[in-house]
N, C-alpha and C positions, 0 to 999 in steps of 0.2 A: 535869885534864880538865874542860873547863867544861858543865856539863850543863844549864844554861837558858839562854836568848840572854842577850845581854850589854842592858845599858839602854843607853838611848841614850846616856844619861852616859860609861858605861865606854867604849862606840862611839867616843865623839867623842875619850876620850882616846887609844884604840885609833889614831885617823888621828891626832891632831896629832903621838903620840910617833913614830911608823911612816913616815908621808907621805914624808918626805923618804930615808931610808935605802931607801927599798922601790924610790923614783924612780930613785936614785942607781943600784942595782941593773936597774930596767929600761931604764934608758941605758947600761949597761955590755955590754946584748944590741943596741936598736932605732938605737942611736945618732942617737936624733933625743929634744931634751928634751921638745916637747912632748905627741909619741906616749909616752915614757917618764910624764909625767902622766895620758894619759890610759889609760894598762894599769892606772897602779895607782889610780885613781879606777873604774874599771870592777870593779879588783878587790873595791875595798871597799861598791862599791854588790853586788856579787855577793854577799861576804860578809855584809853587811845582809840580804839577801832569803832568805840559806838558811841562814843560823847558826842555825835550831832543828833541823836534817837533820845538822848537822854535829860531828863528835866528835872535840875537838882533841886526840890523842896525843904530848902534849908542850906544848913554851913554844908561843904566840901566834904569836912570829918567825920559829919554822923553819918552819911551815905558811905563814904568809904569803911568806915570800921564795921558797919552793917555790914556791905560788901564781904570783907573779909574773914569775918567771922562764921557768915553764910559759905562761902568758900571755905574753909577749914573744916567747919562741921562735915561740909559736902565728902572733902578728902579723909576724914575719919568716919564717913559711911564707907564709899566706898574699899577703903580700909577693909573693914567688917566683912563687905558682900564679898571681895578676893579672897580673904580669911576661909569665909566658910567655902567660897567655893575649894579651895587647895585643901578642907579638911574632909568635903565631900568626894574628893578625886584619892585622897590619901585615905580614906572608905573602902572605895570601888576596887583598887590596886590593890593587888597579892600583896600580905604583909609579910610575909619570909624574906627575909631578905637573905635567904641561902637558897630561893627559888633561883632556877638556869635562867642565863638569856634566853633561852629561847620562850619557858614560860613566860618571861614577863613581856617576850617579843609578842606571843599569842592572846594575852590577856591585853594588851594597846591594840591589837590588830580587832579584838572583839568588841573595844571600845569605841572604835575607828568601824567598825560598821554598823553597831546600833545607833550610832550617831547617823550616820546616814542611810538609816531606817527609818528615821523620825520623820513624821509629814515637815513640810518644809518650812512653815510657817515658825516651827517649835525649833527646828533647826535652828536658823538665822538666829531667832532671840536667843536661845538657847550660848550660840557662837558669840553671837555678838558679847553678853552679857562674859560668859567665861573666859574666851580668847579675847575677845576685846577689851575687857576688863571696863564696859560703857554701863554707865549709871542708866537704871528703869526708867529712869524720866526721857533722857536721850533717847534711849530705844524705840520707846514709844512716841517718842517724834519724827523718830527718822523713819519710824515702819506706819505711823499714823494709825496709832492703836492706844489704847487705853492702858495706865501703868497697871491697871488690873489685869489684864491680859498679859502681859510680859511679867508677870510673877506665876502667874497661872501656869503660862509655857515652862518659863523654869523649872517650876516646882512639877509639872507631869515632865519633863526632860530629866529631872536625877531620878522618879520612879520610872522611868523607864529604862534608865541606866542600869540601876540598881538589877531591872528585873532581866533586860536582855544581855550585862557584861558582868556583871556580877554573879547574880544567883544558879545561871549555869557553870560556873567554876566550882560552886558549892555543891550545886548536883552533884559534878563531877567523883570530889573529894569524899561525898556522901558515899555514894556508889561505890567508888574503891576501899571507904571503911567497910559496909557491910560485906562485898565481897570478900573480903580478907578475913573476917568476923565468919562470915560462914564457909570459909576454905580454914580455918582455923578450930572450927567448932567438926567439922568432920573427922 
């Protein structure tokens, strides 16, 4: 058990022997090498900053590959929740891609106010989670809320998206079929 931090000496030997078996490991999750460098350079700058908090139960290796695998995982969730969010945003967005600028200026500008229609609590999560691109868990520490509650907001934040920037574009399109439909049946 190592009960003072390591010097920087030991540190450095700590990455050079480590570096690459730890890589080799977070590439065997992220399957990309250079997100696999940058888990476990993340890792060991993490491990630098809080090795006097930290009480290692065992060899050096199983805590770090634990580490890093945890980390990796974490980068292919978050993966996942970006993912869906850019395919729930490529939902909401006029798919015509022969729509004017100015349509697609009006449809961001209605997106851009149901967004800030939302009570504010849903907001923030809401923000944080999509712009910020910050894992439920964060969130919910930074706002001091339960990860149950920041999937909750989320998830009433894209139905409310859905319902205040979306589905009045559909009225819209709705309204101008029938009208046409009964200017055309006369």
């Amino acid at each position: 058990m190592q009960e003072t931090p390591f010097s920087l000496e030991e540190f450095e030997l700590l990455f050079k022997e480590h570096f690459k078996p730890l890589a080799l490991l977070a590439y065997s999750v992220v399957k990309d090498k250079d997100v696999a460098k940058d888990v476990v350079q993340e890792f060991f700058v993490k491990f630098w900053e809080t090795q006097h908090t930290i009480q290692l139960r065992g060899p050096f290796e199983l805590y770090a590959a634990r580490a890093v695998k945890n980390r990796s995982l974490n980068y292919i969730a978050r993966q996942e929740v970006q993912d869906k969010h850019q395919q729930l945003f490529a939902a909401l967005a006029p798919d015509n891609p022969d729509n004017s600028h100015a349509h697609r200026e009006q449809f961001y500008q209605r997106l851009s106010h149901a967004i800030d229609c939302m009570p504010e609590q849903r907001r923030r999560v809401f923000l944080m989670s999509a712009a910020g691109n910050k894992k439920y868990a964060d969130i919910a520490r930074e706002l001091n809320i339960s990860v149950n509650t920041v999937k909750f907001h989320i998830k009433a934040a894209y139905v409310f998206l859905r319902n205040e920037a979306f589905l009045p574009l559909w009225i819209s399109v709705l309204l101008t079929v029938f009208h046409f439909f009964e200017k055309f049946s006369q």
